[in-house]
N, C-alpha and C positions, 0 to 999 in steps of 0.2 A: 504494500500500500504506500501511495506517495504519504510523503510526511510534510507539515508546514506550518509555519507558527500562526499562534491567535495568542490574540491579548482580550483581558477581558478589566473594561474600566470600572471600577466600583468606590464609591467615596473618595474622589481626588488622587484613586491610585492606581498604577496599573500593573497589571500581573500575568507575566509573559509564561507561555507553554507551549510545547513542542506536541502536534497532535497528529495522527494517522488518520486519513481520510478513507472514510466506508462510504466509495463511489456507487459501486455494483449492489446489486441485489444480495448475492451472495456473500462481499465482504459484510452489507447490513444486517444479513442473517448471523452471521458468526460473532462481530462483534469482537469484544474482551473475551468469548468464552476461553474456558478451561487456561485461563493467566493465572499465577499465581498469586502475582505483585504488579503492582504499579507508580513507578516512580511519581514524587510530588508535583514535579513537572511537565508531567505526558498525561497523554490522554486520546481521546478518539472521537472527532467528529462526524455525523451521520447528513451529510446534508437533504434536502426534498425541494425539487422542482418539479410542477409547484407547491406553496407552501401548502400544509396538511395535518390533521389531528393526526395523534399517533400514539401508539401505548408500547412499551416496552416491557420485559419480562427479563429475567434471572436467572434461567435455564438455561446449565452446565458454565455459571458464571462462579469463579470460587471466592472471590472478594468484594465489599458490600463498594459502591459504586455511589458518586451524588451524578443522575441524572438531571442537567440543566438542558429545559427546552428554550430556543432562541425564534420569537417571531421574527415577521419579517419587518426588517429594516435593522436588527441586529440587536434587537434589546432582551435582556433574560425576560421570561415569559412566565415561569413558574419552575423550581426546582425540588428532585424528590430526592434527600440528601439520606446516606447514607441505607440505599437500598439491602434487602435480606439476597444475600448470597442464593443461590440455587431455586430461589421462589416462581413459583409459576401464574405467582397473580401481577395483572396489567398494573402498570404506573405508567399513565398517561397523562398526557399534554394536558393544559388548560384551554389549547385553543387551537387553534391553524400556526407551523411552525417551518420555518426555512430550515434551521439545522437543529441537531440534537447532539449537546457536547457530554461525554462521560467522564470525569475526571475519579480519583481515588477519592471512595468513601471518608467524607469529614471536609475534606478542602475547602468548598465553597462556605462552610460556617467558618475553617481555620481565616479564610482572606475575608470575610465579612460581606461575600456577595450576596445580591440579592437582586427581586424582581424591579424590571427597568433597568437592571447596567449594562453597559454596551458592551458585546463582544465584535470581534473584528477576527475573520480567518480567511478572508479572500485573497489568493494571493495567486 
């Protein structure tokens, strides 16, 4: 998977990560699955054109994950932090969404993100 940074702006700060893009069908099927670990600075964008509700699941995922959903125009939209490992129930969207960023379970409360801050991973 190509790899390319995003920054995501939240309270006067910015917070750079290196993320894998799940272009295809198939890398958006797999995901994180079966990772052990994931460093504080990586992560994996899911993008959708065009934008679109969307639920995600935890099946054969072995580390608890903050799924941030990103409307369009790049603003966090709603986040389900520190998802159950291997769980088979939907965590979905709040709404219609351009990308879906995964970062390591806890982060987004560690950097104090929150809904409305801008993320940026166009590149």
């Amino acid at each position: 998977m190509d790899q390319i940074p995003l920054t995501v702006r939240s309270d006067g700060r910015t917070h750079r990560f290196t993320v894998e893009v799940a272009r295809t069908p198939e890398e958006q099927t797999y995901g994180l699955m079966n990772r052990g670990s994931l460093d504080p600075d990586r992560g994996m964008i899911f993008p959708y054109d065009p934008p679109q509700e969307v639920a995600f699941w935890m099946k054969n995922t072995l580390i608890p994950l903050d799924i941030i959903f990103i409307a369009p125009g790049g603003r966090i939209l709603n986040i389900a932090a520190n998802t159950t490992p291997l769980s088979l129930e939907p965590v979905p969207s709040a709404g219609p969404v351009e990308a879906v960023l995964e970062l390591a379970g806890g982060r987004a409360a560690e950097l104090g993100m929150a809904a409305g801050d801008q993320v940026d991973w166009r590149r």
